[in-house]
C-alpha atoms as one frame of an Amber mdcrd trajectory, in Angstrom:
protein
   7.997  19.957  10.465  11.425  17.785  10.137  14.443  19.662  10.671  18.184
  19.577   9.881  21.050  21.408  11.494  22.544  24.274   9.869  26.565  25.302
  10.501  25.884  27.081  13.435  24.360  23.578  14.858  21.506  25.002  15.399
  18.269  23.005  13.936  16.058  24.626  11.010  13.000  23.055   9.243  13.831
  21.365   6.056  12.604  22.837   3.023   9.825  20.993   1.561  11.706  21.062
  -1.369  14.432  18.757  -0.212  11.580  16.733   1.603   9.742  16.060  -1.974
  13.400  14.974  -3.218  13.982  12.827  -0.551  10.797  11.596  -1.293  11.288
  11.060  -4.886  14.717   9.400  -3.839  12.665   6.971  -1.943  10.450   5.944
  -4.545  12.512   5.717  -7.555  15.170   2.929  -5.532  11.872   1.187  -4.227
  10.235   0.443  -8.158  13.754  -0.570  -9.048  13.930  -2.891  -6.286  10.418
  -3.954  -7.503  11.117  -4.848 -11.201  14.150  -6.215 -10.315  12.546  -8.475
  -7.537   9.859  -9.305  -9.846  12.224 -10.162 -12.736  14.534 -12.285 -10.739
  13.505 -12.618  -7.118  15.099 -11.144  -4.064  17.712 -13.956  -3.578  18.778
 -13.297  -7.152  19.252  -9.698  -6.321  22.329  -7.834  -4.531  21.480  -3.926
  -2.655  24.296  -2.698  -5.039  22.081  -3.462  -8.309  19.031  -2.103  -7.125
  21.014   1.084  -5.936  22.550   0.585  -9.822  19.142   0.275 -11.682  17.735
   3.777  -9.191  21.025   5.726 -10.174  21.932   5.674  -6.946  24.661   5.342
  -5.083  25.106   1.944  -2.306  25.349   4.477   0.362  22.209   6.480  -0.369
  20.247   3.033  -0.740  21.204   2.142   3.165  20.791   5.941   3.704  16.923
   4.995   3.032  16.670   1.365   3.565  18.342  -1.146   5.546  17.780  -4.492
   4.420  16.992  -4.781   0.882  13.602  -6.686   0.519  12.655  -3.168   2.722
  12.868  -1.306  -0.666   9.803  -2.389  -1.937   7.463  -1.168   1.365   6.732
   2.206  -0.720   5.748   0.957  -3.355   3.184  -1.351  -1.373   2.115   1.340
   0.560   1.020   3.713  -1.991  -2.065   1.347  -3.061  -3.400   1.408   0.443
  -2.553   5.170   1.208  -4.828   5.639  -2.245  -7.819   3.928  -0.767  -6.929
   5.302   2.828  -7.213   9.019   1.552 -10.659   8.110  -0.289 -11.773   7.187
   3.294 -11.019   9.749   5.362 -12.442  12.247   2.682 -15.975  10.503   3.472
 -19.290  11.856   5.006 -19.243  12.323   8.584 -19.765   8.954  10.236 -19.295
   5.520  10.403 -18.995   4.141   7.017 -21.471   1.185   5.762 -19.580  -2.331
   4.486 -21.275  -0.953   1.240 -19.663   2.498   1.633 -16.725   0.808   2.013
 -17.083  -1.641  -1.037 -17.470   1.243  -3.045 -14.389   2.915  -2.140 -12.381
  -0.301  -2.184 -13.537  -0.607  -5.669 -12.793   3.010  -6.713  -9.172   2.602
  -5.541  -8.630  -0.954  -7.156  -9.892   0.342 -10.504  -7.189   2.743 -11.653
  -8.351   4.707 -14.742  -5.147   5.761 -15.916  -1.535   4.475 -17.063   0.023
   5.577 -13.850  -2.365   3.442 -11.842  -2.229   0.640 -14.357   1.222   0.385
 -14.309   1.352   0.698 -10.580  -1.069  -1.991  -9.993   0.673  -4.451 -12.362
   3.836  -3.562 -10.283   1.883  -4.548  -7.137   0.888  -8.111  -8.712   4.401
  -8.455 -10.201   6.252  -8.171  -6.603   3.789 -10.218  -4.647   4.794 -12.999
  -7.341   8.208 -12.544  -6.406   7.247 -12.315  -2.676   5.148 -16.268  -2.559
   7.518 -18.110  -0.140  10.336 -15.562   0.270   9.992 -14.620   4.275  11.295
 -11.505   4.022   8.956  -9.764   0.963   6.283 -11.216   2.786   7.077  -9.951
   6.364   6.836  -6.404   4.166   3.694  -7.110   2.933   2.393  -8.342   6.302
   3.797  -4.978   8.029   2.272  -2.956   4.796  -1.188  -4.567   5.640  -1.016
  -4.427   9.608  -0.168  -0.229   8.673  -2.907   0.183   6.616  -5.371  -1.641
   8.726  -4.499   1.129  11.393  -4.325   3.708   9.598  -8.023   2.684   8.177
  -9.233   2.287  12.423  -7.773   5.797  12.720  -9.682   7.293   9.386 -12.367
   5.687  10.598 -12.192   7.369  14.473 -11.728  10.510  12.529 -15.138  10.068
  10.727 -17.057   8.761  13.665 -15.191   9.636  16.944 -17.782   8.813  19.208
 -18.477   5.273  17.382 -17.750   1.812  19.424 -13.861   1.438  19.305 -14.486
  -2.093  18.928 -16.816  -1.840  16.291 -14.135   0.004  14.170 -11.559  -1.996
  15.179 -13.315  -4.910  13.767 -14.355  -3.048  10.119 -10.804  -2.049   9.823
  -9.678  -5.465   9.886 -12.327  -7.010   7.887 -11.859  -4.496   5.469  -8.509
  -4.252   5.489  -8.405  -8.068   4.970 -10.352  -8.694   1.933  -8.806  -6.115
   0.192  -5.229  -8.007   1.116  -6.878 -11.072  -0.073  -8.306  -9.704  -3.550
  -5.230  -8.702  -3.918  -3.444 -11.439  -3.296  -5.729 -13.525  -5.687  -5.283
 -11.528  -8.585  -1.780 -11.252  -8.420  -1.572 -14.981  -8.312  -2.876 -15.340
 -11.751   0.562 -13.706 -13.853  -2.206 -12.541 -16.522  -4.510 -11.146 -14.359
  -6.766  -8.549 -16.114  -6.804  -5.163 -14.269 -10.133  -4.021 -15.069 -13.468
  -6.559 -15.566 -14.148 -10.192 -14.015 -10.777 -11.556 -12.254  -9.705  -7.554
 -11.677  -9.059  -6.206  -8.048 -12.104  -3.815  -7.957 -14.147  -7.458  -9.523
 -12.481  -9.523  -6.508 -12.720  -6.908  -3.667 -16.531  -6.980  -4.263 -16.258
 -10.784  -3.754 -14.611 -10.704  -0.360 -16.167  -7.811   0.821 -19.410  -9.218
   0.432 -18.242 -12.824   1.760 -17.599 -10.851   4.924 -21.192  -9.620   5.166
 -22.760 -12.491   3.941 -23.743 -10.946   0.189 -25.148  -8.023   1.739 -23.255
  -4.679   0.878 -24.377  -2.723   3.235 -24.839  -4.003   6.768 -21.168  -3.883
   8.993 -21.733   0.090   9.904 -25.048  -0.447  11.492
């Protein structure tokens, strides 16, 4: 458990409490950094008015961040921590590309304003990240995570499965949902649900990876 030192110096485990407002903290300066990024681009936007638009002060945004196209990397994250947690709450085993399609699908189909709103926030800052080398090193480093993470979920479901097998889903996986992704957001008016959606597109590149077939990479 994280800890913090008390007066007598001595180090104590932080309440969760002040670990969900840190939290919180975290996430409110990152989707102000987004809509601001998306509105005007990262060049057209100082540390001090994202700090501003969170209700934060400058300090507390380098507290948490410290460059400030590294805001947005929580915000990025939470799409692929949605479909990593889908994952690792699988069956026992090695996962099918079709088991994996389905999840994929599941987590790039939200079904409520929250995950609407989330997703468009997604497409918005990817917009604003085309050609700026810094919003896309955080998107690269956001991928490269979750691609890890997904080769860990994925030992944790079948730990006594080919390393390099997994290693290899991971990445495949990983990579066509990056690319679905990527393709939707290109389109400004990109419908979230129904032909042209993510879940619509990651069925597209999942299947290009497996040549049509759903259901053949975990065998």
């Amino acid at each position: 458990m994280p800890t913090e030192t008390g007066r007598d110096g001595a180090r104590a485990p932080r309440s969760p409490l002040t670990e969900r407002r840190k939290a919180e903290t975290r996430r409110t300066i990152a989707r102000a950094a987004c809509e601001l990024f998306a509105e005007r681009g990262a060049a057209g936007t100082t540390a001090e008015e994202i700090a501003a638009a969170a209700g934060v002060g400058l300090r507390t945004f380098y507290r948490y961040f410290r460059y400030k196209e590294d805001a947005v990397e929580p915000v990025l994250a939470e799409g692929a921590n949605r479909w990593l947690d889908l994952v690792a709450a699988g069956p026992p085993g090695l996962p099918d590309a079709g088991a994996l399609e389905a999840v994929a699908v599941r987590a790039l189909a939200p079904d409520d304003a929250e995950g609407v709103e989330a997703m468009e926030r997604t497409g918005g800052l990817l917009r604003a990240a085309a050609g700026d080398p810094a919003l896309e090193a955080v998107w690269a480093r956001v991928n490269l995570g979750a691609e890890r993470r997904l080769a860990a979920a994925l030992t944790g479901l079948a730990p006594d499965a080919d390393p390099l097998r997994i290693r290899t889903l991971a990445a495949g996986a990983a990579t066509a949902i990056r690319v679905a992704i990527e393709q939707w957001s290109a389109a400004p008016d990109g419908p979230t649900h129904g032909p042209g959606s993510p879940s619509d597109l990651v069925t597209a590149t999942m299947r290009t990876l497996t040549g049509g077939s759903p259901g053949t990479a975990g065998r």
